[in-house]
PDB file of the backbone (N, CA, C, O) and the ligand in Angstrom, with CONECT records:
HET     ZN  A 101       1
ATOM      1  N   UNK A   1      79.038  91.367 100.843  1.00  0.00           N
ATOM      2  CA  UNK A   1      78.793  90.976 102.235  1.00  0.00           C
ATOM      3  C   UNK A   1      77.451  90.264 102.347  1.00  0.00           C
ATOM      4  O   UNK A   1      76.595  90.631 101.543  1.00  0.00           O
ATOM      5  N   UNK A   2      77.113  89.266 103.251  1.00  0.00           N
ATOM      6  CA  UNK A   2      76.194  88.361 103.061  1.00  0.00           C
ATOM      7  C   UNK A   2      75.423  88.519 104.552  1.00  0.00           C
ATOM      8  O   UNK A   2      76.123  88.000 105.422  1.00  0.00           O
ATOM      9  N   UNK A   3      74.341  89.015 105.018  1.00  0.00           N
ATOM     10  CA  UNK A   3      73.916  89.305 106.204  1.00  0.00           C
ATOM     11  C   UNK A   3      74.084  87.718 107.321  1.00  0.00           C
ATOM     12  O   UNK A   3      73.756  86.575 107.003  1.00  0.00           O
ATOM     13  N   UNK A   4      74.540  88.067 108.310  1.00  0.00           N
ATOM     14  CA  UNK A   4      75.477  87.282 109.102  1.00  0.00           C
ATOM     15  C   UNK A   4      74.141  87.679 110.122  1.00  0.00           C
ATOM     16  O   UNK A   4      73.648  88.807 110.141  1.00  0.00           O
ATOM     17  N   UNK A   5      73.493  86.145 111.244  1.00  0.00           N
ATOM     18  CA  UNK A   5      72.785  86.346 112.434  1.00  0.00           C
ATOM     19  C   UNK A   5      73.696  85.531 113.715  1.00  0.00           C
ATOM     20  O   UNK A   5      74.736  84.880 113.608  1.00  0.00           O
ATOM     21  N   UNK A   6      73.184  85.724 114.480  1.00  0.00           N
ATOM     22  CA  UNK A   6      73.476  84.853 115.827  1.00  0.00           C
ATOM     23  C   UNK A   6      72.770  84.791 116.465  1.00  0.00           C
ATOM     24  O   UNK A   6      72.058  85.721 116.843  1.00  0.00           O
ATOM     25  N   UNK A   7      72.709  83.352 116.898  1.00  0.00           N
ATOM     26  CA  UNK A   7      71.533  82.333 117.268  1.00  0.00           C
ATOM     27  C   UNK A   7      72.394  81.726 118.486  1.00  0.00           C
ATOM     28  O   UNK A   7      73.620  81.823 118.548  1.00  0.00           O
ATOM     29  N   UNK A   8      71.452  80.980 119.607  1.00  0.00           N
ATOM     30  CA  UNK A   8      71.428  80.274 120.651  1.00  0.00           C
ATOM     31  C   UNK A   8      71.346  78.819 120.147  1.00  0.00           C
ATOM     32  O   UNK A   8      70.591  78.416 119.261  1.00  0.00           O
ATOM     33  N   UNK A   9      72.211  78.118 120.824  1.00  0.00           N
ATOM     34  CA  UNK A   9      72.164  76.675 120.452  1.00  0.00           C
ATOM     35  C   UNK A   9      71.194  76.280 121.281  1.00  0.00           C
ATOM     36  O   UNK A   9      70.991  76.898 122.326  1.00  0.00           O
ATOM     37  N   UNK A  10      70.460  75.193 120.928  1.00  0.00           N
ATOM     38  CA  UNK A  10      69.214  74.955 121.567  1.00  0.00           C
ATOM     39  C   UNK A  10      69.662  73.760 122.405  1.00  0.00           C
ATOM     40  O   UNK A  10      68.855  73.206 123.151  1.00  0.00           O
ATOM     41  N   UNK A  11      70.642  73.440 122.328  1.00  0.00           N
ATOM     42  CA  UNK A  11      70.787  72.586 123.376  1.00  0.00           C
ATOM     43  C   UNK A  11      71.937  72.841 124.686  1.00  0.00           C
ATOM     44  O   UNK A  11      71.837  72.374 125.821  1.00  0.00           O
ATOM     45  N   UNK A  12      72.972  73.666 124.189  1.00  0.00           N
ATOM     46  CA  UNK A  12      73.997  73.755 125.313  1.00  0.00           C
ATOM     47  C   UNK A  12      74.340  75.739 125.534  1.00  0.00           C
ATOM     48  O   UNK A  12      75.215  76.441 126.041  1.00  0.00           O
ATOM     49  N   UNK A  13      73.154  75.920 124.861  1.00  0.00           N
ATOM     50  CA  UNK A  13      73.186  77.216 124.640  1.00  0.00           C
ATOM     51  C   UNK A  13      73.976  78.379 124.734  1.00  0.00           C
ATOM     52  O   UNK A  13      73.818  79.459 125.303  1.00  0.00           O
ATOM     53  N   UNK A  14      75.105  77.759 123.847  1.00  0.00           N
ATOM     54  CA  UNK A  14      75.970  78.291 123.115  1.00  0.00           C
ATOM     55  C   UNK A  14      75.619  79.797 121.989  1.00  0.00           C
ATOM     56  O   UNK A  14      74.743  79.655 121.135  1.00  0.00           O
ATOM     57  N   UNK A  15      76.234  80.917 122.078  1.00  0.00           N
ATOM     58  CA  UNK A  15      76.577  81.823 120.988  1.00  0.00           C
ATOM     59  C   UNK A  15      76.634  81.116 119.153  1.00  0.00           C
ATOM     60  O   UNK A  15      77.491  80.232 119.167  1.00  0.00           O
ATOM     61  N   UNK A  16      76.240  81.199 118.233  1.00  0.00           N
ATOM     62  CA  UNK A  16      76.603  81.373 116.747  1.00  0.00           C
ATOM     63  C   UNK A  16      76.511  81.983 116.017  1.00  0.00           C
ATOM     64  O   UNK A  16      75.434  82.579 116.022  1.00  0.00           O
ATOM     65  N   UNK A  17      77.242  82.246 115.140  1.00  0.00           N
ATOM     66  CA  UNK A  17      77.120  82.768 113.810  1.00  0.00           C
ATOM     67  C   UNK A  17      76.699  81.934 113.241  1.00  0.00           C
ATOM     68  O   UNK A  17      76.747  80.774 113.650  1.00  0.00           O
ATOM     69  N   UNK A  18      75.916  82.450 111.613  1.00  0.00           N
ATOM     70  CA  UNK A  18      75.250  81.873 111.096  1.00  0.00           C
ATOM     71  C   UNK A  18      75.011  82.529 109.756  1.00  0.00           C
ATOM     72  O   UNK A  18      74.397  83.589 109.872  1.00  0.00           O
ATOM     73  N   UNK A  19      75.334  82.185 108.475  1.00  0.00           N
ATOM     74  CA  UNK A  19      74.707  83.089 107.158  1.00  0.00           C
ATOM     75  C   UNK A  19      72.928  83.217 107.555  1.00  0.00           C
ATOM     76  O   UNK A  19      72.329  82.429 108.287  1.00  0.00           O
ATOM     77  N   UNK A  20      72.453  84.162 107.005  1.00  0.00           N
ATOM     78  CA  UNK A  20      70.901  84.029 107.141  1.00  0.00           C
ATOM     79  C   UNK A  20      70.320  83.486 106.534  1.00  0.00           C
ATOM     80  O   UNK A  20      69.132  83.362 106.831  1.00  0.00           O
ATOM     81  N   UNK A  21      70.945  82.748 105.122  1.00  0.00           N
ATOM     82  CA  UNK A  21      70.268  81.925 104.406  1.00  0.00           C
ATOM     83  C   UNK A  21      70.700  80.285 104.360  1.00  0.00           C
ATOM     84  O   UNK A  21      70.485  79.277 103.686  1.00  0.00           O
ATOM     85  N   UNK A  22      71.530  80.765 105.658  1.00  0.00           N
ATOM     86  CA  UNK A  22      71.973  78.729 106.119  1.00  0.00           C
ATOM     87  C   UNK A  22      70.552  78.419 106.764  1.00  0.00           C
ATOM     88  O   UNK A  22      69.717  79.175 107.259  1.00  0.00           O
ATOM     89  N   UNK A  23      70.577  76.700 106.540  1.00  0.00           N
ATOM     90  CA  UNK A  23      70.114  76.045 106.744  1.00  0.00           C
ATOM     91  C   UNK A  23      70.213  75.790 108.154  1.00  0.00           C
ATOM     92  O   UNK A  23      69.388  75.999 109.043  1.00  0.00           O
ATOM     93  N   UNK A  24      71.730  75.148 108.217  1.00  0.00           N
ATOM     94  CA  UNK A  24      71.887  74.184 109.736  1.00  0.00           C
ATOM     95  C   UNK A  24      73.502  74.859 109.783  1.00  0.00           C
ATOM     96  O   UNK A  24      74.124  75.463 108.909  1.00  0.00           O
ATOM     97  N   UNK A  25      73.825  74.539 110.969  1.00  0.00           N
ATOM     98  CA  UNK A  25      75.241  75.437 111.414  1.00  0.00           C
ATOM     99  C   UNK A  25      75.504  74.391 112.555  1.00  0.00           C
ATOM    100  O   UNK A  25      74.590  73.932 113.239  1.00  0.00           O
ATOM    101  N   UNK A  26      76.527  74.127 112.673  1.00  0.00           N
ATOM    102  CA  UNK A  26      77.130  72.418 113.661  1.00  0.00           C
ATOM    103  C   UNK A  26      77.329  73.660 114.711  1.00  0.00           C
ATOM    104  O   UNK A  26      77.644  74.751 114.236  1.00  0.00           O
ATOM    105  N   UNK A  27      77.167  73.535 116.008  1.00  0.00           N
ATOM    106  CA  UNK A  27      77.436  73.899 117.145  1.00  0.00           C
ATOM    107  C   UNK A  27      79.241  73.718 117.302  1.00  0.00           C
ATOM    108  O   UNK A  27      79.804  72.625 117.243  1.00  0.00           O
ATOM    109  N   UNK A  28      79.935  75.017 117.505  1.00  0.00           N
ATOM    110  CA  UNK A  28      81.320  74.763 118.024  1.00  0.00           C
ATOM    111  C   UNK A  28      81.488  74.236 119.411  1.00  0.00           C
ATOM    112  O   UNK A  28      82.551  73.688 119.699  1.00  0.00           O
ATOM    113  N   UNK A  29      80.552  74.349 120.279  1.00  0.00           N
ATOM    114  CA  UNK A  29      80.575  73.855 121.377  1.00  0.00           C
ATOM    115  C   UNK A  29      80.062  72.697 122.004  1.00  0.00           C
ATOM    116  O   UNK A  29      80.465  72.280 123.090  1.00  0.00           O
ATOM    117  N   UNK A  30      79.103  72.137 121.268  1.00  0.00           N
ATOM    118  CA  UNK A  30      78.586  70.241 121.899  1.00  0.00           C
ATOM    119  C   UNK A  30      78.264  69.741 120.615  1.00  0.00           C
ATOM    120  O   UNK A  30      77.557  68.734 120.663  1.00  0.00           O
ATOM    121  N   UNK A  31      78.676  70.282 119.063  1.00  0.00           N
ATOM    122  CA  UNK A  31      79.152  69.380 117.850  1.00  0.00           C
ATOM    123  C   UNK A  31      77.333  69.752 117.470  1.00  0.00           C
ATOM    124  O   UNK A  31      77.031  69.806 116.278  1.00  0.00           O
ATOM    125  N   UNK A  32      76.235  69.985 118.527  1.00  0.00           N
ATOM    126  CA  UNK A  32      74.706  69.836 117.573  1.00  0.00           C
ATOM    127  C   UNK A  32      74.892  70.585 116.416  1.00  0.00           C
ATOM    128  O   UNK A  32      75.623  71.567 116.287  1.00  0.00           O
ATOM    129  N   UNK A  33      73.532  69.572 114.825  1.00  0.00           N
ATOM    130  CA  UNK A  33      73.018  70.368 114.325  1.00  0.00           C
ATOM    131  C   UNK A  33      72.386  71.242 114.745  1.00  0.00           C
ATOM    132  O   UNK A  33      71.626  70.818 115.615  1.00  0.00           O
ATOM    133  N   UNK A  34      72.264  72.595 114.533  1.00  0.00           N
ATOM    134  CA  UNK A  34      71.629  73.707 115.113  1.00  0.00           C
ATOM    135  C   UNK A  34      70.467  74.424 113.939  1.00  0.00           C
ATOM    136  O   UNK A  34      70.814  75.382 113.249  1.00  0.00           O
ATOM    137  N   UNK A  35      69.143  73.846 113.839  1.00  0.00           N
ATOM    138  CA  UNK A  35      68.260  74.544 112.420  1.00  0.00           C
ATOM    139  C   UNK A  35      68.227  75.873 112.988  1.00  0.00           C
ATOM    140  O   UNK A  35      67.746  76.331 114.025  1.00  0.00           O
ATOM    141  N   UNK A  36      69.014  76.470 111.808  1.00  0.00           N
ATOM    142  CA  UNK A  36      69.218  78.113 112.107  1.00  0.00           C
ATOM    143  C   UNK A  36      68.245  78.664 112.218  1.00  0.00           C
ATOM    144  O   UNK A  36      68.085  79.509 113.099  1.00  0.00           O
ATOM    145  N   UNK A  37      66.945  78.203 110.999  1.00  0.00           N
ATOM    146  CA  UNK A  37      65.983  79.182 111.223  1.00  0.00           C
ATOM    147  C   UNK A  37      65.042  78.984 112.205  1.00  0.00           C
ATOM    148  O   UNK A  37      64.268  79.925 112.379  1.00  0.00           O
ATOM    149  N   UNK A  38      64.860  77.694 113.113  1.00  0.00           N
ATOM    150  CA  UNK A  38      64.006  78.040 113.804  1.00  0.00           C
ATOM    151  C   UNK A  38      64.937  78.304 115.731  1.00  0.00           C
ATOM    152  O   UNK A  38      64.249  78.699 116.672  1.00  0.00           O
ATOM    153  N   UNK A  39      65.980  78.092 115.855  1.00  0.00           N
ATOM    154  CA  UNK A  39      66.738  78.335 116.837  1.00  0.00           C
ATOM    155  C   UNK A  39      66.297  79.394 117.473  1.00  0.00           C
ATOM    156  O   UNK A  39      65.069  79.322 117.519  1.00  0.00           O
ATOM    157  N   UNK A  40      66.769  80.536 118.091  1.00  0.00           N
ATOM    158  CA  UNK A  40      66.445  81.760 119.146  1.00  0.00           C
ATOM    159  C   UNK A  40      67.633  82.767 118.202  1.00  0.00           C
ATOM    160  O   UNK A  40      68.855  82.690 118.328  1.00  0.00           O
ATOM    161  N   UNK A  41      66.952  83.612 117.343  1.00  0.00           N
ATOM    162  CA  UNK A  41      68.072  84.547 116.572  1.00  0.00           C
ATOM    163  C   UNK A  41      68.269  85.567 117.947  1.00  0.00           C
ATOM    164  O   UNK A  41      67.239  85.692 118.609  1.00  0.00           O
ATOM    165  N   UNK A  42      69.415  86.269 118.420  1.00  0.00           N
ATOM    166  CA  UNK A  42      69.896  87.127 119.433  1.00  0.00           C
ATOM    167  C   UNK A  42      70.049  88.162 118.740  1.00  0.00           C
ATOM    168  O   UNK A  42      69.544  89.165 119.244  1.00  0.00           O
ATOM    169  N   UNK A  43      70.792  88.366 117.322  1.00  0.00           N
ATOM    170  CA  UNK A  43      71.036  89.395 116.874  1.00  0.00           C
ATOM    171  C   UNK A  43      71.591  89.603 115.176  1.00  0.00           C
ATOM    172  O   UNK A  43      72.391  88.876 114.587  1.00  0.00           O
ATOM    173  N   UNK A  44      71.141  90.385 114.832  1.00  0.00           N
ATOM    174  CA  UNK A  44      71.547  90.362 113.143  1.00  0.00           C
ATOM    175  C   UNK A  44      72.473  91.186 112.607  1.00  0.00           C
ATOM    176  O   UNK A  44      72.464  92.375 112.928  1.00  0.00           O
ATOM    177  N   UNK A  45      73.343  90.725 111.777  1.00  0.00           N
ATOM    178  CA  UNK A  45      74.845  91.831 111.386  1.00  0.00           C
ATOM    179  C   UNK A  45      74.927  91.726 110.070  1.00  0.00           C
ATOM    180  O   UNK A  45      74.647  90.665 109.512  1.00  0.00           O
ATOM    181  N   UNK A  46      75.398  93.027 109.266  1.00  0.00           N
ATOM    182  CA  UNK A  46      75.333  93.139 108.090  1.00  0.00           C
ATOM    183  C   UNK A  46      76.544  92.347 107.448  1.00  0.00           C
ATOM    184  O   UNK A  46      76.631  92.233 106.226  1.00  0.00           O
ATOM    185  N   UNK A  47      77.579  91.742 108.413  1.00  0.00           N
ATOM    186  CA  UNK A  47      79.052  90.746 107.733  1.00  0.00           C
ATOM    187  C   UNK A  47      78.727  89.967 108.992  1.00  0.00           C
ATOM    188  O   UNK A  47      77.862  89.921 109.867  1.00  0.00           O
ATOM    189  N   UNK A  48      79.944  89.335 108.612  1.00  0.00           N
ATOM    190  CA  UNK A  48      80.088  88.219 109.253  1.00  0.00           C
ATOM    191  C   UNK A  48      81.602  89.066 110.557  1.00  0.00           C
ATOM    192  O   UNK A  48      82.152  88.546 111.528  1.00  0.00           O
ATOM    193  N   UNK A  49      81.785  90.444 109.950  1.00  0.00           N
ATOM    194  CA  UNK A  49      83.138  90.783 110.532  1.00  0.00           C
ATOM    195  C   UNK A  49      82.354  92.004 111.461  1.00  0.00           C
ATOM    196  O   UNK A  49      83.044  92.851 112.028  1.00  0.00           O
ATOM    197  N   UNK A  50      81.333  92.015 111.534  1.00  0.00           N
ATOM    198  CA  UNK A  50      80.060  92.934 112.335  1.00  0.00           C
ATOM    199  C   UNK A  50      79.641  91.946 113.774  1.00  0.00           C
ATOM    200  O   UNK A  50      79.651  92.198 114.979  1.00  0.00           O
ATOM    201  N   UNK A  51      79.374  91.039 113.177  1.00  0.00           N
ATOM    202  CA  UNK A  51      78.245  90.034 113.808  1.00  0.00           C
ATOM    203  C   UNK A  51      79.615  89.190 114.749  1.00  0.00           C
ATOM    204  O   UNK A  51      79.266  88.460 115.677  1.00  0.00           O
ATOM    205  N   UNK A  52      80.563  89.289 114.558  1.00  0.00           N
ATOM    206  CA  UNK A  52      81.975  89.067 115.585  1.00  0.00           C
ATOM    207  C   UNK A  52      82.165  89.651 116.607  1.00  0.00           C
ATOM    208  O   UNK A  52      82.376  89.236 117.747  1.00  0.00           O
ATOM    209  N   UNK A  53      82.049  91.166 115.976  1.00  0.00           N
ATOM    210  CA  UNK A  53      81.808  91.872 117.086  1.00  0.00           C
ATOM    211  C   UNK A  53      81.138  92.155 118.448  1.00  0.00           C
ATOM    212  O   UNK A  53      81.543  92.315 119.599  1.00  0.00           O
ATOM    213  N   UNK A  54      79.506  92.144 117.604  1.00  0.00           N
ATOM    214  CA  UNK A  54      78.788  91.715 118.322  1.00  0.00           C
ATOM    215  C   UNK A  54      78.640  90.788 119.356  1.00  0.00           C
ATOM    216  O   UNK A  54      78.244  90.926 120.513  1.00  0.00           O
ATOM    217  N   UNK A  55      79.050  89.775 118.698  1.00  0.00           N
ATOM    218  CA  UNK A  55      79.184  88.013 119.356  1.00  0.00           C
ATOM    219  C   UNK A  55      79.999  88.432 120.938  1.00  0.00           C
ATOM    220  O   UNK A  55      79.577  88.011 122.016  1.00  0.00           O
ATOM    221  N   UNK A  56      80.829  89.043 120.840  1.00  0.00           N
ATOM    222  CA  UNK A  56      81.964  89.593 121.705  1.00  0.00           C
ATOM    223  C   UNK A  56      81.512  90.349 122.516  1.00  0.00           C
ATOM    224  O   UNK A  56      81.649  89.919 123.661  1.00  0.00           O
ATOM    225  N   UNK A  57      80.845  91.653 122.421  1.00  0.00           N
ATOM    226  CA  UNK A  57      79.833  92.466 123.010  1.00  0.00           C
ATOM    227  C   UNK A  57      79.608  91.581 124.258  1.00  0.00           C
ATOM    228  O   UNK A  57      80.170  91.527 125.353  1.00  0.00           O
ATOM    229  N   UNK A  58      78.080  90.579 123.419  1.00  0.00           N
ATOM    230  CA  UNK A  58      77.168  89.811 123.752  1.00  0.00           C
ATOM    231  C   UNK A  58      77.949  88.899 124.978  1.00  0.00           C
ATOM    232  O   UNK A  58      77.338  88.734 126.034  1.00  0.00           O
ATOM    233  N   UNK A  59      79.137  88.391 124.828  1.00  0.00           N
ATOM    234  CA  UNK A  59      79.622  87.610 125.856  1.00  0.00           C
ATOM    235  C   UNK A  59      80.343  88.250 127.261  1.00  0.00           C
ATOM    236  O   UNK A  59      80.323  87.762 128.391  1.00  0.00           O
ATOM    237  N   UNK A  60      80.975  89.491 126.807  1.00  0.00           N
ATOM    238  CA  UNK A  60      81.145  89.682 127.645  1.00  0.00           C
ATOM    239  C   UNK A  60      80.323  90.623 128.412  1.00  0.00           C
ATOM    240  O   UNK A  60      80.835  91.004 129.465  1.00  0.00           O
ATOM    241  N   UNK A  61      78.930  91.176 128.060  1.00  0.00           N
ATOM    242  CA  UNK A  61      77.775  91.752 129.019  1.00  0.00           C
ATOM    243  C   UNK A  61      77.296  90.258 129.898  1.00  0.00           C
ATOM    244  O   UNK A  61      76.819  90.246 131.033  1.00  0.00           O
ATOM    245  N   UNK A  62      77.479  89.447 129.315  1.00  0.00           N
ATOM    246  CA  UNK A  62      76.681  88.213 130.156  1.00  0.00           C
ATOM    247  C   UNK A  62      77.659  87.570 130.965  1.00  0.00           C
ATOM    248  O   UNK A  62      77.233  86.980 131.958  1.00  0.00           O
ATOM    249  N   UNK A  63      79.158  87.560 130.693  1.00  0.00           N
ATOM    250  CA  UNK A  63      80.336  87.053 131.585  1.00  0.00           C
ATOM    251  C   UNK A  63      80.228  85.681 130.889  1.00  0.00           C
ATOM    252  O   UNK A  63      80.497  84.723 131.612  1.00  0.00           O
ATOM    253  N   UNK A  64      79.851  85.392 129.500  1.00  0.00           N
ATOM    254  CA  UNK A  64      79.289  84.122 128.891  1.00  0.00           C
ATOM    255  C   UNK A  64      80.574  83.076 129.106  1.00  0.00           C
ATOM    256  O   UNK A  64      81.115  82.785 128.039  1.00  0.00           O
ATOM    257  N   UNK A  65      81.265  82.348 130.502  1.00  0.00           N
ATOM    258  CA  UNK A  65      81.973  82.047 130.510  1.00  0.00           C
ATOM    259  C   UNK A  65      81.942  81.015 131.704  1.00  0.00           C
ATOM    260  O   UNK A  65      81.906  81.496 132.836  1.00  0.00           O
ATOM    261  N   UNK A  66      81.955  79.449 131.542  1.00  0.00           N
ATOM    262  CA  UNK A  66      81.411  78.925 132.701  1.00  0.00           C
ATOM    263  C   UNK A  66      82.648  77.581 133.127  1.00  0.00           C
ATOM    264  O   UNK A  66      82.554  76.434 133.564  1.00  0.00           O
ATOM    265  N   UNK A  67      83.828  78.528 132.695  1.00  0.00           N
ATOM    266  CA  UNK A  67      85.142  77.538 132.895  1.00  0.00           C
ATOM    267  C   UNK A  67      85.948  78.071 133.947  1.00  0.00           C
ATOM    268  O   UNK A  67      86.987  77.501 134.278  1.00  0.00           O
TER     269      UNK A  67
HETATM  270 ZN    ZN A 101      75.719  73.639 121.422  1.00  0.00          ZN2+
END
């Protein structure tokens, strides 16, 4: 298992996953490069099948939903 973070897109501020030792991670939501490491980390997960979870948590405490 490879420690998995999630980061804020810095521009449309979007939710990601992210390996912790990526570099850059394309935004699923407005296509940006996103530099992982200096972005806004939200939260850190020991998988990538943790940090899903989380992600999920995270959206729906905020109602992260603007459709
Ligand atoms: Zn984005």
């Amino acid at each position: 298992m490879r420690p998995t973070i999630i980061i804020v897109c810095n521009r449309c501020g979007g939710l990601l996953m992210a390996l912790e030792d990526q570099k850059t991670k394309i935004c699923s939501y407005c296509g940006t490069r996103v530099d992982v490491r200096r972005a806004k980390k939200v939260a850190a997960a020991e998988s990538a099948f943790e940090a899903s979870k989380i992600l999920r948590d995270i959206k729906s405490r905020k109602g992260f939903s603007r459709e």
